[in-house]
PAMARKE-773628 format. One record per residue (C-alpha): residue in one letter; x, y, z. Coordinates in steps of 0.02 Angstrom, whole numbers, padded with zeros to 5 digits, always signed. Example, Ala and Ser with C-alpha at 12.3 -4.5 7.8 and 13.67 -1.06 7.14 Angstrom:
<recs>
a+00615-00225+00390;s+00684-00053+00357;
</recs>
This chain:
<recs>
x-01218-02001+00125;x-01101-01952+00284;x-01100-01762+00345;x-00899-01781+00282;x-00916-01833+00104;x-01072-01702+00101;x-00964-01561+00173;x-00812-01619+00050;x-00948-01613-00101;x-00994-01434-00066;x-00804-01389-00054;x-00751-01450-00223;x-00915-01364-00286;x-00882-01212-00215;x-00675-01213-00277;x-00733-01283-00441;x-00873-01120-00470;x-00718-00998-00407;x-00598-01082-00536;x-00703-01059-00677;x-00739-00876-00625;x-00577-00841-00577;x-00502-00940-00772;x-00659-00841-00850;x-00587-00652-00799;x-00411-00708-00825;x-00445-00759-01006;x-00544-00594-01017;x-00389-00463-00947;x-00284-00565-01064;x-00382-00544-01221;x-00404-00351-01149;x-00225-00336-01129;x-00190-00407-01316;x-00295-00314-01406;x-00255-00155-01303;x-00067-00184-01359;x-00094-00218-01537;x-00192-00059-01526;x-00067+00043-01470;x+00051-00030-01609;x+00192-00061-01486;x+00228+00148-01505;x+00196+00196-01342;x+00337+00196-01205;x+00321+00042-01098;x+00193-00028-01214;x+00158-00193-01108;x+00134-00113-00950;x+00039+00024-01031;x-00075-00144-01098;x-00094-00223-00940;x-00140-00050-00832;x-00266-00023-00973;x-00332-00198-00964;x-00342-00184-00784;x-00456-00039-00805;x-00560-00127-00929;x-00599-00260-00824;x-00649-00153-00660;x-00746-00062-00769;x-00866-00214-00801;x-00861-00275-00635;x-00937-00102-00574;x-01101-00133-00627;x-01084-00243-00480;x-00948-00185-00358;x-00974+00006-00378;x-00804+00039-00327;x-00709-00097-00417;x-00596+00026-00499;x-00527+00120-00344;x-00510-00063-00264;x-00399-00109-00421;x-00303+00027-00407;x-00227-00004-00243;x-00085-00113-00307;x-00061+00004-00448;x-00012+00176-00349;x+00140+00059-00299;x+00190+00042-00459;x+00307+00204-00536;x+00341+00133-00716;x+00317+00258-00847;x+00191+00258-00967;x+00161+00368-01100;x+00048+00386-01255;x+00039+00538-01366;x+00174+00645-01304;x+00108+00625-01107;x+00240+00558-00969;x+00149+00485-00835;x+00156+00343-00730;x+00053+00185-00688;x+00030+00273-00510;x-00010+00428-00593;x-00166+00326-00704;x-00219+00219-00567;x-00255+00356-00428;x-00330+00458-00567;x-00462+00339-00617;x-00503+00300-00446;x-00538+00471-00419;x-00646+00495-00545;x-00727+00319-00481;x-00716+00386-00291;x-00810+00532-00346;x-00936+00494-00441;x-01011+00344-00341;x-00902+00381-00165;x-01002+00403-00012;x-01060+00577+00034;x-01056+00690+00139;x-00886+00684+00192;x-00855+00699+00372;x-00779+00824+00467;x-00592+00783+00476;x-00594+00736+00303;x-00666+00922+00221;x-00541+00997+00321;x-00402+00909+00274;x-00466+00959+00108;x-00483+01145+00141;x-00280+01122+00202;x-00222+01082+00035;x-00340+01193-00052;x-00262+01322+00067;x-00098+01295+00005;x-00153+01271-00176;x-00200+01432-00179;x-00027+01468-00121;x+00057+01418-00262;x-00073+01472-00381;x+00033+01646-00384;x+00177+01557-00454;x+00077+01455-00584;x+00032+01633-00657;x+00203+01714-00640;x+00299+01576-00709;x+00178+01522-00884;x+00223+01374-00938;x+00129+01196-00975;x+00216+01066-00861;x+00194+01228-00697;x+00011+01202-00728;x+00015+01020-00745;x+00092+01005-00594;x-00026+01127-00511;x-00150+01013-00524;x-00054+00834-00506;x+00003+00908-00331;x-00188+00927-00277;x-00217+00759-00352;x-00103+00681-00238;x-00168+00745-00080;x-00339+00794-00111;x-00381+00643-00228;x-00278+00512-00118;x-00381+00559+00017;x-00557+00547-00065;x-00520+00402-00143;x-00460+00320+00023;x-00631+00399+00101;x-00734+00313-00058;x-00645+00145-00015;x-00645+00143+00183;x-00806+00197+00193;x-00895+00048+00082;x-00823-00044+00173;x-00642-00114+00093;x-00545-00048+00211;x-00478-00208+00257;x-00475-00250+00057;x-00380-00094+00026;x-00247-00095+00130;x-00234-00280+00109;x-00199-00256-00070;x-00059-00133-00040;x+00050-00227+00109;x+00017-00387-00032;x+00095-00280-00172;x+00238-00200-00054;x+00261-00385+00023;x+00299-00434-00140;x+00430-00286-00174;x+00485-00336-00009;x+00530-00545-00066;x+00597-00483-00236;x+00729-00370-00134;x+00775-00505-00024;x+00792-00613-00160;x+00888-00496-00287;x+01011-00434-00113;x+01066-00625-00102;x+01120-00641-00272;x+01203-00476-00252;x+01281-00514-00084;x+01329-00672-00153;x+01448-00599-00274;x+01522-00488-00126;x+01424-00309-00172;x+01363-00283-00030;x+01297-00088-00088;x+01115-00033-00102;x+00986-00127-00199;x+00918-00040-00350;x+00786-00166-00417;x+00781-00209-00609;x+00638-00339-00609;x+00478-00321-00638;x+00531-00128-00666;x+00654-00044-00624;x+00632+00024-00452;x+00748+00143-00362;x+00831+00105-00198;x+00718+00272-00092;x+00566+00209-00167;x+00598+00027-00145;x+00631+00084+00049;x+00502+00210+00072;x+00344+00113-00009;x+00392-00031+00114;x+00420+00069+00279;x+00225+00160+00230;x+00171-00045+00219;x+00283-00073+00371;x+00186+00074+00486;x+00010-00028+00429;x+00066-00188+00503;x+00146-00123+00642;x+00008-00035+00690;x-00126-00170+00655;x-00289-00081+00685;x-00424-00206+00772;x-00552-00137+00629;x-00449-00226+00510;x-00438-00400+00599;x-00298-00475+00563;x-00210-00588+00676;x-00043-00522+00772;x+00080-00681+00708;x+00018-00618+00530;x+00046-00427+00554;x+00229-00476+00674;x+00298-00567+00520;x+00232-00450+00394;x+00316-00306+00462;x+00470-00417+00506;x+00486-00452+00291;x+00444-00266+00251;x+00580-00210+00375;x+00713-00313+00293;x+00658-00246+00141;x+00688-00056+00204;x+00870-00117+00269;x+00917-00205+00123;x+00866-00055+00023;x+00981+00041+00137;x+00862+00208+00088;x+00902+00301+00232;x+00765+00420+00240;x+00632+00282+00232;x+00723+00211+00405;x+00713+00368+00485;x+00516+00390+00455;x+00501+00215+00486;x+00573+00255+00650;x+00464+00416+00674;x+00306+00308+00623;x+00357+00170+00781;x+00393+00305+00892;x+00212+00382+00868;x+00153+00190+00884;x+00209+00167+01060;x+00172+00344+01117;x-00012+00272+01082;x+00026+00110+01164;x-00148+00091+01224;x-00229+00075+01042;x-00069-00026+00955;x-00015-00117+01116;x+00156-00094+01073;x+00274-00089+01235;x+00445+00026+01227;x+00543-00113+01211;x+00495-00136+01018;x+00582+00054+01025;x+00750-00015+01058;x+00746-00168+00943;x+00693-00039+00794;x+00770+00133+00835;x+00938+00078+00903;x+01000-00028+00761;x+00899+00103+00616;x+00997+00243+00707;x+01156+00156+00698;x+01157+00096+00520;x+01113+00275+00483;x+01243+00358+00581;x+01376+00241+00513;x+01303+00246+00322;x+01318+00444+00344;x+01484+00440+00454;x+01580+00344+00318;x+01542+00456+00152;x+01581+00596+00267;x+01778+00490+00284;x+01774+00442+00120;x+01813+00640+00060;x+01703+00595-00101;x+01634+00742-00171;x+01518+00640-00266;x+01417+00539-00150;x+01263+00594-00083;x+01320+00675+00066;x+01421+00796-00001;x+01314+00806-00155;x+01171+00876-00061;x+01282+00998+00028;x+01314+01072-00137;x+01132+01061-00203;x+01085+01154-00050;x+01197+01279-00090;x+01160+01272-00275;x+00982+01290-00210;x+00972+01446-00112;x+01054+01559-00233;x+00920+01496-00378;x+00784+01535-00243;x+00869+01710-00215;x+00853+01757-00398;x+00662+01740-00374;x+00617+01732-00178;x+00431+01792-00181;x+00360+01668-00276;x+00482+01529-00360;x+00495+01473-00525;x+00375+01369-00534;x+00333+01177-00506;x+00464+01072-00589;x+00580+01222-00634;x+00703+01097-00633;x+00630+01049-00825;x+00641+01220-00882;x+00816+01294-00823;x+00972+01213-00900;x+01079+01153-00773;x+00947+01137-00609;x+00879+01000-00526;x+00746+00918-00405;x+00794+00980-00228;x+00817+00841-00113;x+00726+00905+00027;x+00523+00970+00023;x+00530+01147+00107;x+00699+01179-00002;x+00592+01107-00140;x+00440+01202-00112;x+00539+01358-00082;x+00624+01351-00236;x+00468+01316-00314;x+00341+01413-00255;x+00457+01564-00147;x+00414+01625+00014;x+00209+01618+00009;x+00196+01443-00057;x+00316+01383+00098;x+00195+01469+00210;x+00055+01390+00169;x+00144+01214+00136;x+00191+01248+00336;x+00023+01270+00379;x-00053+01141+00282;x+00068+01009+00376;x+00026+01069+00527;x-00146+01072+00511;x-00137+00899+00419;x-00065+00815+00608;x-00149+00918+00716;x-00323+00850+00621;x-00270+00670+00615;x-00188+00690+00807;x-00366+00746+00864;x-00469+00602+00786;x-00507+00441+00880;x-00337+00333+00904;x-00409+00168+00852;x-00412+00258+00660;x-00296+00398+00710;x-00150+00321+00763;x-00123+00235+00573;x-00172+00391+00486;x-00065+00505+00569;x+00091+00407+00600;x+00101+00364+00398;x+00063+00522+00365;x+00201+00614+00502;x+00319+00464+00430;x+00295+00543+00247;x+00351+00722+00322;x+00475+00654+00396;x+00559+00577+00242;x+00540+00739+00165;x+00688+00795+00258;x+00790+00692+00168;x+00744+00683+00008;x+00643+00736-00148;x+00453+00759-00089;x+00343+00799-00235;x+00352+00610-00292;x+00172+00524-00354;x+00168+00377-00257;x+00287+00427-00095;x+00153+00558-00074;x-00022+00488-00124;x-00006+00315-00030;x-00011+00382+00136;x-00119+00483+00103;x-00227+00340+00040;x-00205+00272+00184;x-00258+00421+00282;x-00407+00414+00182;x-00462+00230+00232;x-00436+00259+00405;x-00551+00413+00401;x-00684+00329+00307;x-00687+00174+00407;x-00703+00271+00566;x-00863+00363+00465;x-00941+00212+00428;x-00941+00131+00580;x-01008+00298+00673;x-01150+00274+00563;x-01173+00110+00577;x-01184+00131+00777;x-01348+00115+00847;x-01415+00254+00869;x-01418+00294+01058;x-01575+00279+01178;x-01668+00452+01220;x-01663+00489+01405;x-01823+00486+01473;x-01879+00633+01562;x-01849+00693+01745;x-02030+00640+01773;x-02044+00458+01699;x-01875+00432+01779;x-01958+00469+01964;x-02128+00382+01917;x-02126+00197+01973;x-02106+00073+01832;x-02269+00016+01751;x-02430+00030+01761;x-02435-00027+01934;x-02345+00088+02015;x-02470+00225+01931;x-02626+00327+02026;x-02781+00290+01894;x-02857+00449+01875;x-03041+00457+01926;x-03148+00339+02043;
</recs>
């Protein structure tokens, strides 16, 4: 038999073993999905996608025995995903279940102990925790101490379950899986904007299918995608053609959304890219093909609601929330009213910007220590090495940046980059331990002796 037909045997072997794996745990999620919806008796909100997260879970949950961290890996696509769920009088959503059971995965079997960086990015947002505990106890009521804890969930627990993933060694697999599930946001925009167009609306793209998806989160989950491709890490190896036209479709997918805070942190993120032009290899001239046409589409976008004299569009809307804003926060400017006041007071709202938010919120000492867990947060990830740094920090400074413009506390606007973060800090951990462990000098004597034995004075006759 020829070395061709030999080599061709083994490669219909091997595709025919992977088809009847892969058939084997697609029959299995779809039996888990069925009988997970028939249990829930098509009574809880968003039923099938409740039945599919589930199933999900189910089947990472068998592979572990195998692939400790097959849960956290699994839920990489799924902290992309906003579409409520709810079961027994909760409200949360498929982000919301996905990073919580890779926490508990991340963990329980993550990697310890945690480096450096990592426990004090930690002790940053337990810092400001304990900020807003104050108002959690002044203001008494169930969804302020929810929230408590979801907003150290999506720092704290993003970043250990980023560790828990980087660190075994998916780093590559993890952030794979969420560029693949914003890539796919990313076609389905593209593809819903020309049907759109095509009819002459040429407004912003609010996405209806698979879920409804609004136009900020559409553009903000792709430009936190966009800063991983753009900044290509050599630890996760993929080729520069592959990253160049990745971040080219995720791009078009933040213009079409026309979500003008996710441009302007897009921009931020590229900015910090070249300024680290040694790591990313970026030149300035990427700059001005990004920043100058972002900038202008911005300027223009905000330049014609201001002409339009429309009270009601967003421009002039957040004028007045601002406004609306400060005098709530003056009727209780120690410490807020509590996380999601905006549930509890008749009339009030989500502030569309995060210190507004947080002052409102938590008053003047949760602010304070919001300010210093930011700045800590960059001046931690500025400090580490650049070849994991430069990611971490410029999708985490991109986040921040967004913030200015628009609601903050959000699940998955705030946990992916900080998932991100996460990966970067446990791949650089893993392969410091990994190094070989460096030769011990020799002495100043043995390094003045001759070489070998020859060059030595026997002692004695």
């Amino acid at each position: 038999m020829s070395p061709m037909s030999t080599s061709a045997r083994v490669r219909r072997e091997r595709l025919g073993d992977w088809w009847a794996g892969a058939w084997r745990w697609v029959l299995m999620a779809g039996g888990a999905a069925v009988a997970v919806y028939i249990l829930l008796d098509q009574r809880a909100q968003n039923a099938e996608m409740m039945a599919f997260a589930l199933a999900v879970l189910v089947i990472a949950a068998a592979v572990t025995t195998s692939v400790p961290l097959a849960i956290a890996l699994v839920s990489m696509p799924g902290i992309l995903i906003i579409q409520r769920v709810g079961l027994g009088g909760t409200d949360l959503s498929v982000s919301d279940v996905a990073l919580a059971a890779a926490f508990g995965t991340a963990l329980l079997l993550g990697h310890r102990p945690y480096s450096a960086p990592l426990r004090a990015l930690l002790w940053l947002n337990f810092f400001y925790q304990f900020t807003t505990l104050i108002t959690v106890i002044v203001n008494p009521y169930t969804a302020n101490t929810v929230e408590w804890f979801h907003a150290w969930l999506l720092i704290s627990g993003a970043l250990i379950v980023g560790w828990a993933v980087g660190h075994a060694g998916y780093a590559r697999l993890a952030l794979g899986l969420i560029v693949g599930t914003a890539s796919l946001i990313a076609v389905v925009t593209v593809i819903h904007a020309a049907f759109q167009y095509a009819t002459g609306d040429f407004a912003a793209i609010y996405l209806t299918w698979p879920f409804p998806m609004h136009k900020n989160f559409v553009g903000t989950t792709l430009a936190f995608a966009a800063v991983i491709a753009y900044v290509n890490p050599d630890w996760l190896g993929w080729s520069r053609r592959l990253a160049t036209s990745t971040f080219l479709l995720l791009v078009v997918g933040v213009l079409l959304s026309q979500s003008r805070q996710a441009m302007i942190g897009l921009v931020a993120a590229v900015i910090i890219g070249v300024i680290r032009r040694k790591v990313t290899g970026r030149s300035r001239i990427v700059v001005f093909l990004l920043v100058i046409p972002a900038t202008w589409l911005v300027i223009s976008m905000v330049i014609e609601q201001i002409e339009s004299q429309n009270q009601f569009n967003s421009v002039y809307q957040r004028i007045n929330w601002f406004r609306d804003v400060y005098h709530l926060w003056t009727e209780s400017p120690a410490f807020g009213h509590g996380l999601r006041y905006w549930y509890q007071i008749p009339g009030a709202f989500q502030p569309p910007q995060a210190e507004l938010e947080v002052l409102a919120s938590t008053g003047l000492l949760g602010l304070f220590g919001f300010g210093v867990m930011w700045l800590g947060i960059l001046i931690v990830l500025w400090r580490i090495d650049p070849r994991f740094g430069t990611l971490a920090f410029a999708v985490v400074f991109s986040r921040i940046v967004q913030a200015q413009f628009d609601l903050f506390w959000v699940a998955a606007a705030v946990s992916i980059p900080f998932v991100i973060a996460g990966v970067c800090l446990g791949a650089m951990q893993r392969e410091t331990d990994r190094a070989p462990a460096a030769e011990p000098l020799e002495s100043d004597e043995e390094i003045v002796r001759p070489a070998g034995r020859a060059g030595q004075r026997r002692a004695g006759p």
